[in-house]
Every structure is written in C-alpha cells, then in structure tokens.
C-alpha positions in Angstrom: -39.3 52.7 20.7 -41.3 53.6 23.5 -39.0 54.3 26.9 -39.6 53.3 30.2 -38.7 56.1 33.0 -36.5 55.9 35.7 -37.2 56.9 39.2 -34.4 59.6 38.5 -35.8 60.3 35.1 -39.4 60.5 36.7 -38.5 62.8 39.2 -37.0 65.3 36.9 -40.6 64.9 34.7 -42.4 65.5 37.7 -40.5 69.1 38.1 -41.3 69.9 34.4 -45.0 68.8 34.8 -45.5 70.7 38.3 -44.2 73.7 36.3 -46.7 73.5 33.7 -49.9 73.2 36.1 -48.3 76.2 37.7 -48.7 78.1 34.7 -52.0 77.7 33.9 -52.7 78.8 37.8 -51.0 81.9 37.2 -52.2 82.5 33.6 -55.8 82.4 34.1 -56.5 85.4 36.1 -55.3 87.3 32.8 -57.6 85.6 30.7 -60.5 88.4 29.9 -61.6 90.2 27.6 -58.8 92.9 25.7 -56.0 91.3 26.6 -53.7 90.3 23.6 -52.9 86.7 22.9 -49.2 88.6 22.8 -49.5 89.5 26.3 -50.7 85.8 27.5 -47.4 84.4 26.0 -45.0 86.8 27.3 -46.4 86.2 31.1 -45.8 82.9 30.9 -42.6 82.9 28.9 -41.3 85.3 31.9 -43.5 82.7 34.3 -41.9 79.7 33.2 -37.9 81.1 32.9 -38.8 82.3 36.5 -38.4 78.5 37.9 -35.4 77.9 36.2 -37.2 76.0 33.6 -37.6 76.6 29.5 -40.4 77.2 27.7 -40.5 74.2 25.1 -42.1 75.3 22.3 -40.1 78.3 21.6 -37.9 77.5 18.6 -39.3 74.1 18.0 -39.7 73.1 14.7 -39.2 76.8 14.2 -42.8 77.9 16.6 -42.3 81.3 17.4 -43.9 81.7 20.3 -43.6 80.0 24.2 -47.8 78.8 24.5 -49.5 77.7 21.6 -52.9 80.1 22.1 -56.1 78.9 19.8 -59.4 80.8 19.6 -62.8 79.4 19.2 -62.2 77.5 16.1 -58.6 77.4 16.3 -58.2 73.7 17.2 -53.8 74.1 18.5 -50.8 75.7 17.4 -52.2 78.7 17.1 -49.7 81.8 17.2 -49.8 84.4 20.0 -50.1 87.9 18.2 -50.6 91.7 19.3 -53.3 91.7 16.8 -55.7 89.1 18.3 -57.5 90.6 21.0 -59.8 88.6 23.6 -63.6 88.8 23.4 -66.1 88.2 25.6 -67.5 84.4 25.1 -64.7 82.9 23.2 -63.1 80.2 24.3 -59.4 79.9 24.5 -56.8 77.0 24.5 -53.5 77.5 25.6 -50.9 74.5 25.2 -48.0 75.0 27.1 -44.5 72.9 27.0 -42.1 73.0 29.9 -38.2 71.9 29.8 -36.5 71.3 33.0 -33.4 69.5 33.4 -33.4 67.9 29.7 -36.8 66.4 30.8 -40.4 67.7 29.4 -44.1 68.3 30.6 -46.7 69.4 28.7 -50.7 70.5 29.1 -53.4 72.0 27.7 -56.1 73.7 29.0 -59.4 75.5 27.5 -60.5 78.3 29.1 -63.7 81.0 29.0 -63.6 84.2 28.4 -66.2 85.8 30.5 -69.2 84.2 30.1 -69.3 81.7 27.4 -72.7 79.8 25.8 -74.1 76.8 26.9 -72.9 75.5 24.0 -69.7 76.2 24.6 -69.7 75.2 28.2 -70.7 71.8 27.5 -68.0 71.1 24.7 -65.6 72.4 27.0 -66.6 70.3 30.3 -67.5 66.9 27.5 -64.2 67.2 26.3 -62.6 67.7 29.9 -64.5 64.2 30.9 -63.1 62.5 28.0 -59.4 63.7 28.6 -59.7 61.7 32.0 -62.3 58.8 31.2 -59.0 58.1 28.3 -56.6 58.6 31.4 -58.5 55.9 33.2 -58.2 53.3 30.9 -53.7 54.4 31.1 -53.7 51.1 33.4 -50.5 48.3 33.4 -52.0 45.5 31.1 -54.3 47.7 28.7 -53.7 48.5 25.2 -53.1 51.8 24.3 -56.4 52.1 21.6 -58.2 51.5 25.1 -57.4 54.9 26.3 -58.2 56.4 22.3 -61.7 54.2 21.8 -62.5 55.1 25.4 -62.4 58.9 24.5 -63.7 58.8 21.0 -66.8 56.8 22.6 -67.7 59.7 25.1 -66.7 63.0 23.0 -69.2 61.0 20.0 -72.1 60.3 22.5 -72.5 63.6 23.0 -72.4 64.7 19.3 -69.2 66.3 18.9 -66.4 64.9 16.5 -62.5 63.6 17.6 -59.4 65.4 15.2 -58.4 63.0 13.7 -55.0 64.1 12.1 -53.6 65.3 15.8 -52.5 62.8 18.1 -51.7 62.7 21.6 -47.8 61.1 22.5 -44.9 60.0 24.6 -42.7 62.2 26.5 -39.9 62.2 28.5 -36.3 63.6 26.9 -38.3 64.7 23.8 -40.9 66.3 24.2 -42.6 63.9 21.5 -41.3 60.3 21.8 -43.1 57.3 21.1 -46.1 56.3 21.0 -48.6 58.3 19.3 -51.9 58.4 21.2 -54.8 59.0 18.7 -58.2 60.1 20.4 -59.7 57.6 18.3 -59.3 54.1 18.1 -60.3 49.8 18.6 -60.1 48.9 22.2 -57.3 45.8 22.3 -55.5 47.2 20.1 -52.0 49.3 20.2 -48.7 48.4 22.4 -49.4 46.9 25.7 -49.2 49.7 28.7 -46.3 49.3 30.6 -45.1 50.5 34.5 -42.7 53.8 33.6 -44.4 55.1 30.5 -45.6 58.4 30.3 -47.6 59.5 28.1 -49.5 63.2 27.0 -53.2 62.4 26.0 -54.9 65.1 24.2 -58.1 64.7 23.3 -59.3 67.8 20.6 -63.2 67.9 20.3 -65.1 69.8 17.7 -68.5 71.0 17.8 -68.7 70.2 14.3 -67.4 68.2 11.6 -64.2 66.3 12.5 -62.4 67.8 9.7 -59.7 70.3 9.9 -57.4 72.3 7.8 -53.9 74.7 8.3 -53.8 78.5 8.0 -51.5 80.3 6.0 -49.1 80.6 8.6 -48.3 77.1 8.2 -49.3 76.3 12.1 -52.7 77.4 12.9 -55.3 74.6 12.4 -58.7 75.3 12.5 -61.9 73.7 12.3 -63.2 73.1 8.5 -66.6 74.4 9.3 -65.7 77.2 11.8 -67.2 75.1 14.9 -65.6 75.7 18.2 -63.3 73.5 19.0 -61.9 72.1 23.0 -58.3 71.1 23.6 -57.4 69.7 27.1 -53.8 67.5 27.9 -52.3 66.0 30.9 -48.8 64.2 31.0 -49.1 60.9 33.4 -47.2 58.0 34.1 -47.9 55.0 34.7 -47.7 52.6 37.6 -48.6 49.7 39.5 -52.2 50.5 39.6 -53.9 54.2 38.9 -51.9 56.5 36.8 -50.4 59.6 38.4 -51.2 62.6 36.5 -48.1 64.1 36.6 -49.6 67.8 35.2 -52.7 67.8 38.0 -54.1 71.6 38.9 -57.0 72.8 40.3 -58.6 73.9 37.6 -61.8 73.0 35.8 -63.6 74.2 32.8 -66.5 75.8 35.2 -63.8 77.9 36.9 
C-alpha cells in the first residue's frame, strides 16, 4: 500500500533528507586518491550520529557498514573495506540512508576521483540528467512508469543500459515502502501519483550491457561485463504542482 505523508510526517522526512545532502557536502572533500573506502564510512557514520540522526543501512538486512560505497563497476551495495583503496580516475558511488525520528531519507551520489575520462564524465552527468528528467515527470495526475520510461528513454539515447533488477521505491517509516520505481518502464502505466507520496528514484546506468550479477559477499553487484557503472538518488515528495526534492545539495557530477 503506498502511504500518503502528513505535514507532521513530512517534516520529520525533511530532517532525515536535509541530513543526507549534508553528508555528501561533508564527504566529498575526502574523496581522493588513497583514502580507504573504510575511512569514507566511518566519517560519515561519526557525520551522521553527529545530528542526532542514525545511519540506516547499518544492520539492515544484516549490511555491515553505514554508506553503501561502489567502485567503477560496482553498480550499489558495495561494502566499505580497509582493503579497497581509491585511485586516481575511478568513479565512486556512495548511497547513504539516514534515520531521524522513525522517519527515513536516502541519496546517492557518484563522484570522481581526481580526474576521471571523458567517458566516464559523460555517464556520470547522462545518468545525473536522467535522475531529474524522471523527477520531472513525479507530477499529481501521472503514472508512476512515466517517471521510469522517462529515464530509461534518455540514459538509452545516449547508449548506455538501465539495471534492470534494482529498483528505485517509497519511503517514509521504512526506508523501503511501496511502490517500487523501476528505471525502466511504459509511460501510463503504474499507480496514479498522488499529493503526499514520496518516493526515492534511482536511476543506475551502465556503460555496458544492462546485465548484472552479485559478488561473493552476497551484496556487491557489479556490472556483467566490467563497464562502469553511475548511481545517483533523490528522495522527493510530491505536491500540488513541482515535486520538492526533499535530498537537494549543491553538488553536481562536474564538481
């Protein structure tokens, strides 16, 4: 059942979200090459506790970690580790869940590591369009597969694949409520888009094939042909006309 927000509810979400786009802020100035993926998570573990919030992916369905941190071909979930050192022109996702109150936000956000290809630049920035060309179509009256065929059209135009297995989703009091948001989809199709629902739309481009596949450590999944792969997320809501993005930063995959 998907749930409609309250003003209270909506409030609280807003905290959790603003906590998230905080994060990232204060995360990417230690995003270079040599530091440990380790080292990423415990800064914003010690970021996140520091607002009175919880980190909501530590201990959830038994994730070790605080940030899901995903390298290159790593598409999400990947585990933060003092073995997996940064390297000039990877590219890095970090996914990172916030509890405040009882009430979740969650993002994602790809990042550079020094200087990247152009290659690499332009998945990263295609898949950053896409994340908020789907976000536009989050509008009172449309059906959800507007906002999934509206980002599998632009991520495909460019010649890049959508994951198909992952899914974008509702949030709220779980962290994953109803719907699911696939990046892929028939526009008209899917629930019709209601005032109060929030939603986190995902969208998780490859270079390559869309096909993917789990490590095993039963959480990392990667790319089935080693292609980079871009992960960006936004929690919004949805109102009377444009949908407030509820995660907003003021960052951008150029810097």
């Amino acid at each position: 059942m998907i749930t409609i927000k309250s003003a209270r509810e909506i409030e609280l979400m807003r905290v959790s979200s603003r906590i998230v786009a905080q994060t990232f802020e204060y995360i990417k100035e230690y995003i270079k090459p040599g530091v440990t993926t380790a080292e990423l998570d415990e800064k914003i573990e010690k970021f996140v506790l520091s607002q009175k919030a919880y980190p909501a992916f530590k201990g959830l369905y038994g994730f070790p970690a605080s940030a899901c941190i995903s390298i290159d071909d790593e598409v999400v979930h990947g585990i933060p580790s003092p073995e997996r050192v940064l390297e000039e022109g990877q590219i890095i996702s970090i996914d990172v869940g916030v509890r405040y109150q009882g009430y979740y936000g969650d993002a994602a956000f790809t990042f550079a590591v020094g200087k990247v290809s152009e290659e690499k630049k332009q998945l990263m920035n295609v898949t950053w369009e896409a994340l908020h060309k789907g976000i536009e179509q989050a509008q009172v009256g449309n059906r959800l597969q507007d906002i999934s065929a509206t980002i599998q059209e632009y991520a495909e135009s460019h010649g890049y694949s959508v994951v198909r297995e992952l899914v974008g989703h509702g949030i709220g009091k779980k962290l994953h409520e109803d719907p699911q948001v696939p990046n892929y989809g028939k526009r008209g199709r899917g629930p019709l888009l209601k005032a109060g629902f929030t939603l986190a739309i995902e969208p998780m481009i490859n270079m390559g094939t869309e096909k993917v596949y789990t490590l095993s450590d039963n959480w990392t999944i990667v790319t089935a042909d080693h292609l980079p792969s871009a992960h960006y997320e936004h929690t919004i809501l949805l109102a009377d006309g444009a949908p407030e993005i509820l995660t907003t930063h003021q960052l951008t995959p150029e810097g």
